[in-house]
N, C-alpha and C positions, 0 to 999 in steps of 0.2 A: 884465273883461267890462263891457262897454257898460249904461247903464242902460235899463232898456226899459218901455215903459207899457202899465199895464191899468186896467181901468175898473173902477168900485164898482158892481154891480149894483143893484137896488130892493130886495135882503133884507140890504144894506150888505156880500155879498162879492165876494171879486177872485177873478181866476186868477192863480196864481203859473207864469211865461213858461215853455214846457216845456224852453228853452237853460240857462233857471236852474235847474230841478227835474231835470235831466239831470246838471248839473254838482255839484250838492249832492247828488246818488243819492237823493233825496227820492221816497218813494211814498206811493199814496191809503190814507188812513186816519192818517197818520203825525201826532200830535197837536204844536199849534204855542201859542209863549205869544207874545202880542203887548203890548207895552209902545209908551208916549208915551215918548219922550225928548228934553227940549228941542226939544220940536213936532214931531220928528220919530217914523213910527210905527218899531217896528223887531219884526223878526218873528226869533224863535230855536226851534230845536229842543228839546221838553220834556225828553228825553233827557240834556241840555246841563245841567239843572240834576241830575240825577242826580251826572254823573259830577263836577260841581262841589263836591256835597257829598258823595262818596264818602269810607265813614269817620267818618261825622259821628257815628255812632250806637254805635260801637265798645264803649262801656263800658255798653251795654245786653244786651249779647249775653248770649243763652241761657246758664248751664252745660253743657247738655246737648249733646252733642259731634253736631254735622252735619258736612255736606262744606261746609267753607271759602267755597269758590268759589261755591255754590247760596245759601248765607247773606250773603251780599255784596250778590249779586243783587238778592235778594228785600228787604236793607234799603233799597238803592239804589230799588229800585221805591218800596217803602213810602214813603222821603222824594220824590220826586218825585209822586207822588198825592198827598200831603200838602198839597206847595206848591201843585198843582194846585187842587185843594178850596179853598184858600185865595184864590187869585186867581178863584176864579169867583163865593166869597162877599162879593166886596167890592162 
């Protein structure tokens, strides 16, 4: 895909191009983390850090016996609000 430009508004946001947010199945609301790197901005799916650290939390798990799959979820969320919280208090 072709790079394509948008403008920074006066409350410093863009639009992301609807060919790009078509292609990535990206909808409104859908939370973004935006990082510098080597000057450049780079925008990722908050999501992306979930499934990065899926597992991470394994030897914290309750005793108490849930449904597997619902407890994965819900840690996977918990560490991505985590990281969230953390990048917004910097």
């Amino acid at each position: 895909m072709l790079p394509r430009s948008t403008k920074l508004n006066h409350e410093g946001q863009i639009t992301i191009p609807a060919e790009i947010r078509e292609a990535l199945d990206m909808h409104e609301g859908e939370e973004l983390l935006v990082e510098q790197v080597d000057g450049r901005i780079v925008l990722r799916r908050a999501i992306d850090i979930a499934r990065e650290t899926a597992g991470a939390l394994k030897q914290y798990r309750k005793a108490t016996p849930v449904d597997p799959e619902e407890e994965d979820e819900a840690i996977e969320r918990a560490i991505a609000e985590e990281y969230l919280a953390s990048l917004r208090d910097e």
